[in-house]
C-alpha positions as CSV (number, residue, x, y, z in Angstrom):
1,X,-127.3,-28.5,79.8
2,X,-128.1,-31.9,78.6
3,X,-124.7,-33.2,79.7
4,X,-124.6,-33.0,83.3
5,X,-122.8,-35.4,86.0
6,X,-124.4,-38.2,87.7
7,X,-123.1,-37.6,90.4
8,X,-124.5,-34.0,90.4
9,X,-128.1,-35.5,89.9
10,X,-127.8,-38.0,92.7
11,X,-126.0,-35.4,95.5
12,X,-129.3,-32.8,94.5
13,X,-131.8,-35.9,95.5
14,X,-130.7,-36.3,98.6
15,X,-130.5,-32.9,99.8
16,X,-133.7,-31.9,101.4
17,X,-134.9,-29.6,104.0
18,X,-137.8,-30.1,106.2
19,X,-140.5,-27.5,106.9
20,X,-142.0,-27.3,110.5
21,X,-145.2,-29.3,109.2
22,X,-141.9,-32.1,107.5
23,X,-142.7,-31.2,104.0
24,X,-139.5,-31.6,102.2
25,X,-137.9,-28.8,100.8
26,X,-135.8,-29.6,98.0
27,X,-132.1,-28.0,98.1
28,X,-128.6,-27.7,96.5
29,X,-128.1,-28.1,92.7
30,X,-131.1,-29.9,90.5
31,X,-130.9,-31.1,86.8
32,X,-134.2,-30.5,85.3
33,X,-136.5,-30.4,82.3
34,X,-136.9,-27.2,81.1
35,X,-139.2,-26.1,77.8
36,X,-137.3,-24.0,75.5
37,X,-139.0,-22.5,72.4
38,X,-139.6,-24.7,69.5
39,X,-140.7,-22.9,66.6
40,X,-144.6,-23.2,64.6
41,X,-144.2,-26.0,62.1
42,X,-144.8,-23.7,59.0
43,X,-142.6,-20.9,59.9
44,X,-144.9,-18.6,60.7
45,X,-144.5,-16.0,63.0
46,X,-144.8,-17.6,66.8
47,X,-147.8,-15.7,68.5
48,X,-149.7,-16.5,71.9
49,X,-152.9,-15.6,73.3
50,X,-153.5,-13.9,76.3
51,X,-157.2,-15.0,76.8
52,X,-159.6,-17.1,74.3
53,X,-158.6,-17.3,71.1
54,X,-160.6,-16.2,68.4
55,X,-162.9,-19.7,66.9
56,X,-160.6,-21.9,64.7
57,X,-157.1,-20.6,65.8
58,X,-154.9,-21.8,68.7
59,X,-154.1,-20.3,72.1
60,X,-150.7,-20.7,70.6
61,X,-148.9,-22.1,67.3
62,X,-145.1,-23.1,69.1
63,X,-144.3,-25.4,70.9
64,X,-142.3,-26.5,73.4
65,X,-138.5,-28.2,73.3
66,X,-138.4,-30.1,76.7
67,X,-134.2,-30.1,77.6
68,X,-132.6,-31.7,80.8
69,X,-130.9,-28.6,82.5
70,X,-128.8,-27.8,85.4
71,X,-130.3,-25.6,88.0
72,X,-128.3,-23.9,90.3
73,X,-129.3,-23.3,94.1
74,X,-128.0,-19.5,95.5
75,X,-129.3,-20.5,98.5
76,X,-126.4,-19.1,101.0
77,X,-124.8,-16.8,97.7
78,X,-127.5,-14.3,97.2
79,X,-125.1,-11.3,97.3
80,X,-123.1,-12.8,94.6
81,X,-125.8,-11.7,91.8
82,X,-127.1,-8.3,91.0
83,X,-129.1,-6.5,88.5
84,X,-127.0,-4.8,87.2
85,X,-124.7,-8.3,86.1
86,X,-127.0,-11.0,86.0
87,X,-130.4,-9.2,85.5
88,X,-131.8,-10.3,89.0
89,X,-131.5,-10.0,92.7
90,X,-132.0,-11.9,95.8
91,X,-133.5,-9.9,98.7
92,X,-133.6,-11.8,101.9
93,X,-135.0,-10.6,105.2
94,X,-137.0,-8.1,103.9
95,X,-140.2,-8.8,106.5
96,X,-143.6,-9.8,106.2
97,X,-146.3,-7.5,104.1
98,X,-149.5,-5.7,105.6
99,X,-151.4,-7.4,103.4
100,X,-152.0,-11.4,104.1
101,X,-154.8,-12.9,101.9
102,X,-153.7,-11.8,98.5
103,X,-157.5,-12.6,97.3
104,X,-158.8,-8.8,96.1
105,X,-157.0,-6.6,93.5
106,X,-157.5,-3.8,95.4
107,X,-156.7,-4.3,98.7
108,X,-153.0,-5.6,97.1
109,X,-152.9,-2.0,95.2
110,X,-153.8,-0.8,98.3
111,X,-151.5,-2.6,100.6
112,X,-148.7,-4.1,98.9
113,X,-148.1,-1.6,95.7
114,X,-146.8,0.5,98.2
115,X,-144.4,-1.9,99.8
116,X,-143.1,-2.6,96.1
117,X,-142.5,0.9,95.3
118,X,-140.5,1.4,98.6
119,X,-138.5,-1.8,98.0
120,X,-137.6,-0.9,94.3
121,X,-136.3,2.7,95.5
122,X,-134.4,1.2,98.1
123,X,-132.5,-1.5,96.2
124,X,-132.0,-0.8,92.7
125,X,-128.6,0.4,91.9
126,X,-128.3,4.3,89.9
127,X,-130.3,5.9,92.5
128,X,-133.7,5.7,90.6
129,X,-136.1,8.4,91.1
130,X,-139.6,7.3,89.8
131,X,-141.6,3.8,90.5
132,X,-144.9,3.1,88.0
133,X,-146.2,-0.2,88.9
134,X,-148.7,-1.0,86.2
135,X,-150.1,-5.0,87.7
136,X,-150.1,-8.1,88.9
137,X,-150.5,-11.5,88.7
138,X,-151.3,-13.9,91.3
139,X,-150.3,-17.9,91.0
140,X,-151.8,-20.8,92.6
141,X,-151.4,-24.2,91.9
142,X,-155.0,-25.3,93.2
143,X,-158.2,-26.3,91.2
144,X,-159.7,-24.0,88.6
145,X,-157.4,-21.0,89.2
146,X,-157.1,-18.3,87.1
147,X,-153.3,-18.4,86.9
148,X,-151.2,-20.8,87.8
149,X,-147.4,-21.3,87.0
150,X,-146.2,-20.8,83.8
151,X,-144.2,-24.0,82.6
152,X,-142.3,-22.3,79.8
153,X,-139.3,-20.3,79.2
154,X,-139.7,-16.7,79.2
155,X,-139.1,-13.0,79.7
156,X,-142.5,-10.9,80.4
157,X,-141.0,-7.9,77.4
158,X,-138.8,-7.1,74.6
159,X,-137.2,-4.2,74.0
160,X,-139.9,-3.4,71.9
161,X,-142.7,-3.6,74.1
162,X,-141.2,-2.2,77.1
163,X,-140.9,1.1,75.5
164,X,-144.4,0.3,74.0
165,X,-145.5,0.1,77.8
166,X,-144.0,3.4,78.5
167,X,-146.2,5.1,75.6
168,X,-149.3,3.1,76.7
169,X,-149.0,3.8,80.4
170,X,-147.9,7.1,80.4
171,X,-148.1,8.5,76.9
172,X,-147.6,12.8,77.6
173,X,-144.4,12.3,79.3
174,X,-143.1,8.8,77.0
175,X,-141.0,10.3,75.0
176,X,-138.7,12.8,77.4
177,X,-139.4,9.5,80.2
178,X,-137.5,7.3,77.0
179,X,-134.3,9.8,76.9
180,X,-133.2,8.5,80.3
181,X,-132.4,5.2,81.6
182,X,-135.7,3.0,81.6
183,X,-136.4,-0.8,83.3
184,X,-138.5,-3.0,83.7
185,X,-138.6,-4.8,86.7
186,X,-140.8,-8.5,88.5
187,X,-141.0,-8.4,92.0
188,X,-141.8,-11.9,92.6
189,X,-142.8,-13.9,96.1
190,X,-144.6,-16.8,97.3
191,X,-147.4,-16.0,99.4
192,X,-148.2,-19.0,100.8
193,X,-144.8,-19.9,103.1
194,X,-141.6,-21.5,101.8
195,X,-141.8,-22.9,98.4
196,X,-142.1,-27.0,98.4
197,X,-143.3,-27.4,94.6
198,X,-143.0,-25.7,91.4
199,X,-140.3,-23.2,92.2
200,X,-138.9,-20.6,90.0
201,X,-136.0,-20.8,87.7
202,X,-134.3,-17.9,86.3
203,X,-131.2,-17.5,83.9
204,X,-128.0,-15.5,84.7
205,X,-128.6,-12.5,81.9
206,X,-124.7,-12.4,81.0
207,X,-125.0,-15.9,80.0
208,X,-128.1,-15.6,77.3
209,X,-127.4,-14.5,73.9
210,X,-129.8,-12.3,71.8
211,X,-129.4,-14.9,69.2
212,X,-131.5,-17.2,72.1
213,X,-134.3,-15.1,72.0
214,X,-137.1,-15.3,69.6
215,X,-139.8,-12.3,69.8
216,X,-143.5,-14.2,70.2
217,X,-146.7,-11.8,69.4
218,X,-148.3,-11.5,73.3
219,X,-152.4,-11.1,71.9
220,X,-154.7,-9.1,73.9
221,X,-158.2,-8.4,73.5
222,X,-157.6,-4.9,72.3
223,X,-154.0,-5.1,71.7
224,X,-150.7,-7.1,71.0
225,X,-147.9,-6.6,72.5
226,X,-144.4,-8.4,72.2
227,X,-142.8,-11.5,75.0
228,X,-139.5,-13.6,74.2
229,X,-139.4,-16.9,74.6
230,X,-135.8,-19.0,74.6
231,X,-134.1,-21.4,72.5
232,X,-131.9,-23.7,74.3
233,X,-128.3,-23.1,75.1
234,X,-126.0,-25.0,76.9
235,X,-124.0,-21.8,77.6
236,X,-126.9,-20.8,79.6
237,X,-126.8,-20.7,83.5
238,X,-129.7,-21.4,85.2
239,X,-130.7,-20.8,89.1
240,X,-133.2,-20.7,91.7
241,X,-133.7,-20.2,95.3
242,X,-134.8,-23.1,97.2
243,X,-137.1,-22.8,99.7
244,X,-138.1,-19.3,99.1
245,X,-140.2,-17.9,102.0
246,X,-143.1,-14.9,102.5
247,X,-140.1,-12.7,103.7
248,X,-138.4,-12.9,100.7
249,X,-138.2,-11.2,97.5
250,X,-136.5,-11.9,94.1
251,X,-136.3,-9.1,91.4
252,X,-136.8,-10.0,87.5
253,X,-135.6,-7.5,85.6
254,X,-136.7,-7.8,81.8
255,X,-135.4,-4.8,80.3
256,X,-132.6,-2.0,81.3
257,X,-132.2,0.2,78.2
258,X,-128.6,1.6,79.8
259,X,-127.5,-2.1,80.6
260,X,-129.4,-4.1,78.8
261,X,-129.4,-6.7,81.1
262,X,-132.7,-9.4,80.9
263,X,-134.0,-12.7,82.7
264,X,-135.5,-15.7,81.0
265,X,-137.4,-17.6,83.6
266,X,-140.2,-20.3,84.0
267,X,-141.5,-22.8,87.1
268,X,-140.5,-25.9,86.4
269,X,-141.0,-29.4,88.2
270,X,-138.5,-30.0,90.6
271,X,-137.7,-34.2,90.5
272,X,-137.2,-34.6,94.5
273,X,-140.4,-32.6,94.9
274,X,-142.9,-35.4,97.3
275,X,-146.1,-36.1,96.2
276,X,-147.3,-34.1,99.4
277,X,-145.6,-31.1,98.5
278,X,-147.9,-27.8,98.8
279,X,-148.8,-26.3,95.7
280,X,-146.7,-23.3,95.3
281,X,-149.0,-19.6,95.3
282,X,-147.2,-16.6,94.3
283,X,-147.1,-12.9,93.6
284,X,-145.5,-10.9,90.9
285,X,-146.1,-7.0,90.7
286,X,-144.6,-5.5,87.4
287,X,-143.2,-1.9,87.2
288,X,-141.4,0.7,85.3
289,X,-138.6,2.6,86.8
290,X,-137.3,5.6,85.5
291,X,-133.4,7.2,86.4
């Protein structure tokens, strides 16, 4: 990752594409930085807060290894991936949703949980026969919001805690749910037109090792549950898809428990990004999907 081509890194900042208001939308191959884990200086097990930590302790006791990496564009090779390789999909052309503002929880339940729940039903591959979206998160890179885009590598479960979220979400029917083929799925959008800044990388499962995971305590208020953050590998392949509009949707899986297949991702900072870029706002709904 650290060892790419000059000539790769010069070709990728030049290739640009302009939106109708001439905001540059970076294209084409990209190296770089990503953070990879680094591990707490005493050894300690890695944990992370999800809100305020208690008084004295930190939101979080790793850190982060910043590594140059190749990013790869699939602009134009979308149906060259697929769940049930690389651990995610491209869908393009899927339309615009009845909901718009993305500002109130429940009018996105309302609106565009049924959307997901089509979409997952339609494209998944083995013919799944139940949908349980259990949230969302909404990104925005502006002023004082609540989320904004996480600058770390990632994936949102282990195998651990997606079978934990099977028991929590659904605990009477958990354990004949668990005997069939289980995942765990992102649906993940920009809602605020074509991605400019801060886009989304995501690894090629086939190319991660379990060996580059590490298993970091996810700390709730009245629970903890389990994320995996990633050690840096140059074996790895990493992509994204520039320019991502409203009509578009990529799918994250994090867990399969017939395939096994899961996808590290994070936002990173894209070098050939202007300074007038628009701040990138996003969606990702999370769901289980059983058969």
């Amino acid at each position: 990752m650290a060892t790419q081509t000059q000539t790769q890194t010069q070709t990728s900042t030049q290739s640009t594409t302009l939106t109708a208001t001439s905001s540059p939308i970076p294209r084409g191959p990209v190296t770089a930085t990503l953070n990879y884990f680094s591990p707490p200086a005493d050894g300690s097990s890695p944990y992370n807060y999800v809100e305020t930590p208690p008084p004295g302790e930190p939101q979080r006791n790793f850190s982060d290894a910043p590594t140059p990496t190749l990013i790869t564009d699939i602009r134009g090779s979308e149906s060259a991936y697929s769940l049930d390789t690389n651990a995610f999909a491209a869908l393009p052309h899927v339309g615009l949703s009845a909901e718009r503002a993305f500002t109130d929880d429940a009018a996105v339940q309302r609106n565009y949980y049924p959307e997901v729940e089509r979409l997952l039903l339609d494209n998944l591959p083995g013919s799944p026969k139940r949908v349980l979206i259990f949230d969302h998160t909404i990104r925005r890179t502006i002023p004082n919001a609540k989320r904004g885009p996480v600058q770390r590598t990632h994936i949102d479960q282990t195998t651990a805690s997606a079978e934990e979220r099977v028991h929590h979400h659904l605990p009477d029917e958990a354990d004949e749910l668990l005997k069939g083929r289980v995942r765990l799925v992102n649906v993940w959008r920009p809602i605020n037109g074509a991605v400019e800044s801060s886009p989304l990388a995501f690894a090629d499962s086939s190319t991660v090792r379990d060996e580059d995971l590490v298993g970091i305590q996810h700390r709730y208020p009245d629970r903890t549950g389990e994320t995996a953050a990633v050690k840096a590998n140059e074996a790895q392949k990493w992509c994204y898809w520039s320019g991502m509009g409203n009509e578009e949707r990529l799918l994250l899986q994090c867990y399969d428990s017939e395939k096994g297949g899961r996808v590290p991702h994070t936002a990173f900072v894209d070098p050939r990004s202007g300074e007038k870029a628009k701040g990138r706002e996003s969606i990702e709904v999370r769901a289980l999907i059983f058969g």
